[in-house]
Backbone as a chain_set.jsonl record, in Angstrom:
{"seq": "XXXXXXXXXXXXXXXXXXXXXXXXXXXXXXXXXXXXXXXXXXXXXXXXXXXXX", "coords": {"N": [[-16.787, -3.214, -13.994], [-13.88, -5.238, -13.949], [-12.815, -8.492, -12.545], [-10.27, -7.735, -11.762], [-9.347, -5.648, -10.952], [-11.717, -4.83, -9.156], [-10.907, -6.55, -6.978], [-8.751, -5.116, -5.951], [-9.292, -3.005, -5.424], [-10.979, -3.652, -3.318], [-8.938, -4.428, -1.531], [-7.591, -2.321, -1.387], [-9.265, -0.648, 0.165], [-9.477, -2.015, 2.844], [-7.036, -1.758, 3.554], [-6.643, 0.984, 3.846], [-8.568, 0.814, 5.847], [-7.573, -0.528, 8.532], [-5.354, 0.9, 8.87], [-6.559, 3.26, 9.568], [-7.898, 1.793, 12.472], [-5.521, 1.137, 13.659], [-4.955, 4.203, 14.003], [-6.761, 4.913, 15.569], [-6.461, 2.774, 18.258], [-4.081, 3.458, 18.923], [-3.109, 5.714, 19.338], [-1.415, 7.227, 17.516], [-1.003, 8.655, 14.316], [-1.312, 7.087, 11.517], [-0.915, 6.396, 8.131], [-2.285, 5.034, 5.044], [-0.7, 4.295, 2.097], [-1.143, 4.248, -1.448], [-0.058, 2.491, -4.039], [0.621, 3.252, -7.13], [1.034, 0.943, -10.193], [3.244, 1.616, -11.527], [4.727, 3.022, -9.974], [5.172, 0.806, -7.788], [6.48, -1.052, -9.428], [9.437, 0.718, -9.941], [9.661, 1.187, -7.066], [10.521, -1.554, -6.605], [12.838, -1.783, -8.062], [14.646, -0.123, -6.788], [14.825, -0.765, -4.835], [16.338, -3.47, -5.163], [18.525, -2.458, -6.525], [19.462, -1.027, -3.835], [20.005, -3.156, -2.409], [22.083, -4.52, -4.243], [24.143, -3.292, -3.975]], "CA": [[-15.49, -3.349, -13.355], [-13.745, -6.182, -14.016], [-12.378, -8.75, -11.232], [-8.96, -7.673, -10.679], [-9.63, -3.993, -10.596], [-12.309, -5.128, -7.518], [-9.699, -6.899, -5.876], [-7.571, -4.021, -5.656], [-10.284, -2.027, -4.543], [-10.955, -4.454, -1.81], [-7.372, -4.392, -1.048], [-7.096, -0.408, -0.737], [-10.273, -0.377, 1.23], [-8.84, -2.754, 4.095], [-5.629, -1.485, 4.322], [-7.404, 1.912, 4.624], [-9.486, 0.767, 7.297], [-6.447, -1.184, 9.093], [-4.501, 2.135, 9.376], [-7.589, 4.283, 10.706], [-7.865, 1.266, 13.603], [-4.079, 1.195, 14.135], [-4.75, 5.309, 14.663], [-7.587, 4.822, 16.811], [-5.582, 2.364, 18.952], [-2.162, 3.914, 19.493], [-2.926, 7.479, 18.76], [-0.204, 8.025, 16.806], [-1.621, 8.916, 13.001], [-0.837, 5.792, 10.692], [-1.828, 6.568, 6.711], [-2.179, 4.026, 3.626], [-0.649, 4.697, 0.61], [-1.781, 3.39, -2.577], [1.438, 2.729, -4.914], [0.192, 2.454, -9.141], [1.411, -0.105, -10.804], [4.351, 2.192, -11.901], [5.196, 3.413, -8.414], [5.347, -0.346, -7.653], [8.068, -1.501, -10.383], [10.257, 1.673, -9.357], [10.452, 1.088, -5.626], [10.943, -2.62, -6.598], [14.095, -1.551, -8.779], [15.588, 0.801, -5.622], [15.378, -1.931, -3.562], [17.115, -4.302, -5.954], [19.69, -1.799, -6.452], [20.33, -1.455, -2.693], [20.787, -4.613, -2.461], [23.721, -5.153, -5.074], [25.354, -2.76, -3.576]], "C": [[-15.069, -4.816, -13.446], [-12.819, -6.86, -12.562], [-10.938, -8.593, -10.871], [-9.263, -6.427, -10.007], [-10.86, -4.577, -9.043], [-11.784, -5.383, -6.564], [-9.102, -6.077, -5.185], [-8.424, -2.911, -5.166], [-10.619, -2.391, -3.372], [-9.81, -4.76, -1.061], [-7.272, -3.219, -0.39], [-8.036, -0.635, 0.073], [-9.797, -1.331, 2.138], [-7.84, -2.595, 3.946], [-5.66, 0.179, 4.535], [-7.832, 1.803, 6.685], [-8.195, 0.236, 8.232], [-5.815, 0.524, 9.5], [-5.467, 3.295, 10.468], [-7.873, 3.319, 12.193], [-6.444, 1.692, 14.182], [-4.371, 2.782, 14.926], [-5.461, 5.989, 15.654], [-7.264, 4.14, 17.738], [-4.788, 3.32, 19.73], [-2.534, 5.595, 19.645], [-1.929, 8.369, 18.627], [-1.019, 7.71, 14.921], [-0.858, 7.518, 12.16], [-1.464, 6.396, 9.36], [-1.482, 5.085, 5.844], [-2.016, 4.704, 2.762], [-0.383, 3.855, -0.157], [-0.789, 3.761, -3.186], [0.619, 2.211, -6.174], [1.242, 1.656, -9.088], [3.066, 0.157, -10.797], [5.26, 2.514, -10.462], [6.022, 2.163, -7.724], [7.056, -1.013, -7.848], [9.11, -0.445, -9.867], [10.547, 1.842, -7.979], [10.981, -0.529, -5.653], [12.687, -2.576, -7.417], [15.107, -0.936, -7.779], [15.654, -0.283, -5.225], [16.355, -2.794, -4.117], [18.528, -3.829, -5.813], [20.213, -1.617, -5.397], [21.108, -2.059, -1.872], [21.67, -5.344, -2.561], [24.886, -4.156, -4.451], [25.663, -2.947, -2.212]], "O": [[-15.877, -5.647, -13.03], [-12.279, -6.143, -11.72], [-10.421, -9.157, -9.906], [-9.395, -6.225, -8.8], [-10.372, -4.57, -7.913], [-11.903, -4.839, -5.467], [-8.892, -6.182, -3.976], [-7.985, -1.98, -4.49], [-10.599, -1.626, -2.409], [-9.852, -5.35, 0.019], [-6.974, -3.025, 0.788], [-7.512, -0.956, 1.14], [-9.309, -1.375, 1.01], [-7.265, -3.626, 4.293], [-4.83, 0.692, 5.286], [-7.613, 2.257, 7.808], [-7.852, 1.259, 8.825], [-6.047, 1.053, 10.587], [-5.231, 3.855, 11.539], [-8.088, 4.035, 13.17], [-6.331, 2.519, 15.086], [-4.156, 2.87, 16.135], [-5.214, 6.991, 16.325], [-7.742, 4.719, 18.714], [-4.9, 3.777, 20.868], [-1.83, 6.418, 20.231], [-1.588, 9.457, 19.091], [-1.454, 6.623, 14.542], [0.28, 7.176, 12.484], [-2.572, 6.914, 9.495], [-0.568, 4.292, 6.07], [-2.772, 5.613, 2.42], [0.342, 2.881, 0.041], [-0.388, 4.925, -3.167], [0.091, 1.103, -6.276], [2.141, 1.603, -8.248], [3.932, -0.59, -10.342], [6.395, 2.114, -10.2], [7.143, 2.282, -7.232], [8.055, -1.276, -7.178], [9.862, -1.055, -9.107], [11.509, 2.518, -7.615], [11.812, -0.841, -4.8], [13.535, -3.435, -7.176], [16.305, -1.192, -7.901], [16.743, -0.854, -5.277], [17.376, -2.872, -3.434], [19.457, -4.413, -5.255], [21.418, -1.867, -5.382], [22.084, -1.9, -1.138], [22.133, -6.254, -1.873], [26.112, -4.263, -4.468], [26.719, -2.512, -1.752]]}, "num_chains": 1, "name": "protein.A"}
């Protein structure tokens, strides 16, 4: 595995864990979702576009 791909694994895994505290806290359900790369660029383009308009 090279070191970005780890990163980003150590990324998802604490913002995992962060949401399961948050839902042990509050007890209201919190989830993490993991956006690909692609997912990424395409909510970064909506937003853009909301924007101009």
């Amino acid at each position: 595995m090279n070191q970005k791909s780890s990163e980003k694994v150590d990324i998802d895994l604490l913002a995992q864990a962060f949401a399961d505290v948050l839902t042990r806290r509050t007890g209201i359900q919190h989830v993490c979702k993991i956006k690909s790369k692609s997912e990424s660029k395409k909510s970064e383009g909506n937003n853009y576009q909301k924007e101009a308009n």
